[in-house]
LOFILUM-211848 format. One record per residue (C-alpha): x, y, z; residue number from 1. Coordinates in Angstrom, 2 decimals. Layout:
% residues N
        px        py        pz     k
         X         Y         Z   NUM
...
% end
This chain:
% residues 77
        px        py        pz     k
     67.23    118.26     47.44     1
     69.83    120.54     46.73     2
     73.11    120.26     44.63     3
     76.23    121.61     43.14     4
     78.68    120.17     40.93     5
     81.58    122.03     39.66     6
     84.57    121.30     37.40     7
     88.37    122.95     36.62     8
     90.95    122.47     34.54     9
     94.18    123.80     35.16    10
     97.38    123.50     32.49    11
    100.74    125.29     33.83    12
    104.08    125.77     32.04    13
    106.84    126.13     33.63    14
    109.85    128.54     32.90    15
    112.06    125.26     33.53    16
    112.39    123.45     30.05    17
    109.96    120.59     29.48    18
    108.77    121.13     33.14    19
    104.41    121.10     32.96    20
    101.78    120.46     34.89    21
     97.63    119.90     34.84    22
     94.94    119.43     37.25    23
     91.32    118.76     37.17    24
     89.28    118.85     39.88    25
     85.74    117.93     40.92    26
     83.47    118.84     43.53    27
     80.03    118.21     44.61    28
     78.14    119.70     46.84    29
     74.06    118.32     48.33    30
     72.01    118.41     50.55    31
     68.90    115.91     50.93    32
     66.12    116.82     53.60    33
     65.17    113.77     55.62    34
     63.06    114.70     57.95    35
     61.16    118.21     59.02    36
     64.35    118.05     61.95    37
     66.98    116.15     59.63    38
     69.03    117.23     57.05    39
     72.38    115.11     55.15    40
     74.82    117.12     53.52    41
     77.67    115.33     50.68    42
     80.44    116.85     50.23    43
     82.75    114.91     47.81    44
     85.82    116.69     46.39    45
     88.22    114.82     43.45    46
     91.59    116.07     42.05    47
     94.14    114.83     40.14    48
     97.18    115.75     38.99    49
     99.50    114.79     36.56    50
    103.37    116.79     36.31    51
    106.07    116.43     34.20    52
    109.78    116.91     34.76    53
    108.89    118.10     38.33    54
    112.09    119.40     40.11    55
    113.53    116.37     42.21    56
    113.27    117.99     45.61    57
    109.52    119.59     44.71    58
    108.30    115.08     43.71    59
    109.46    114.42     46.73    60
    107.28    116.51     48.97    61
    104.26    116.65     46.78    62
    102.19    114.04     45.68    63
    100.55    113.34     42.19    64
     97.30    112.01     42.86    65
     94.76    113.41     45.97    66
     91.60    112.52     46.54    67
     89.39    113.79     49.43    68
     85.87    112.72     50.26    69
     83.97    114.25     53.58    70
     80.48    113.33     54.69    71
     78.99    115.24     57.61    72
     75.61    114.63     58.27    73
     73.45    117.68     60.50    74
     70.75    117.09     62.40    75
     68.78    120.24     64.08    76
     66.28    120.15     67.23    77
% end
């Protein structure tokens, strides 16, 4: 078994007044031999992010809270 997990943090400031933003986000990376011929791989990947005093026209096109998982499972003959 195989495995990665990572972790950032991101704090901006913008040049607008009061107008901030952070993000963290997560990922983890495996993969778990099943057989001699089968493999899984986990891919999982988690941010979220929190803004204040976003620009009205910039809310309305980006969203505040994404979260992505992917599976893909590989199998080799």
């Amino acid at each position: 078994m195989n495995y990665r997990l990572s972790g950032t943090r991101m704090d901006y400031k913008s040049t607008s007044p009061g107008s901030k933003q952070s993000r963290n986000t997560f990922n983890l990376n495996s993969t778990v031999k099943m057989h001699e011929k089968l493999s899984l791989d986990l891919v999982a990947n988690y941010t979220n992010t929190e803004t204040h005093n976003r620009s009205q026209l910039l809310g309305q096109v980006l969203g505040s809270l994404e979260v992505s998982l992917v599976v893909q499972k590989t199998c080799l003959f």
